[in-house]
C-alpha positions in Angstrom: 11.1 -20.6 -73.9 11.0 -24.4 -72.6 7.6 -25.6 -70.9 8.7 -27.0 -67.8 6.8 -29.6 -65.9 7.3 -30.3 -62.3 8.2 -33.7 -60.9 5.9 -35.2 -58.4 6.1 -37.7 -55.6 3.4 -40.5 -55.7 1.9 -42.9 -53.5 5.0 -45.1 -52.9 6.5 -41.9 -50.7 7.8 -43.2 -47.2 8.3 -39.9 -46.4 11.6 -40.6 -45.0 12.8 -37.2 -45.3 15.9 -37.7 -48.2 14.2 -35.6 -51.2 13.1 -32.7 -48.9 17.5 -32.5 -47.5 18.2 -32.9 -51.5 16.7 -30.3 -53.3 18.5 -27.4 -53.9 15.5 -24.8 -54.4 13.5 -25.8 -51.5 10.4 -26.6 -53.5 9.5 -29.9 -51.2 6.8 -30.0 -48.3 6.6 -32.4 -45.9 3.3 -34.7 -44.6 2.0 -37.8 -44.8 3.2 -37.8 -48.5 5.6 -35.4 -49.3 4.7 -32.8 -52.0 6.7 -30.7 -54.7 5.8 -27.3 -55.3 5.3 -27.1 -59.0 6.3 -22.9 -59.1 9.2 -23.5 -57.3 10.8 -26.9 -58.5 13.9 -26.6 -61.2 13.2 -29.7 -62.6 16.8 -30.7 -61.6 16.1 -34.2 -60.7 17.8 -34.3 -57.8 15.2 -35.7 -55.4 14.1 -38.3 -58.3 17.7 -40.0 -58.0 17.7 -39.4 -54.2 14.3 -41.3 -53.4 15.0 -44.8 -51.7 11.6 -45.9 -52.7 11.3 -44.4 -56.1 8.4 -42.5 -55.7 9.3 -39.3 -57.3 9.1 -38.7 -61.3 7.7 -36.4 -63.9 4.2 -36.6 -64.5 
């Protein structure tokens, strides 16, 4: 079985709302910095190519 690791969302986050609309498993919190919730994320990438700021990628 594959070890999956979750993608996170660092300190360039606007928190402009795109990743949280994008991801299909719902695994994305809002705040001052958004946050992905590692037992829920797919590691689809979806909010990584989304992000206008680039502030989303695999540890």
């Amino acid at each position: 079985m594959p070890i999956f690791a979750s993608h996170v969302i660092g300190d360039d986050c606007i928190a402009c709302g795109t990743c949280i609309d994008e991801c299909p498993a719902g695994a994305i919190s809002e705040g001052d910095k958004y946050s992905i919730n590692p037992d829920v994320c797919t590691e689809c990438g979806t909010c990584a190519d989304v992000c206008p700021s680039e502030a989303i990628s695999l540890p």
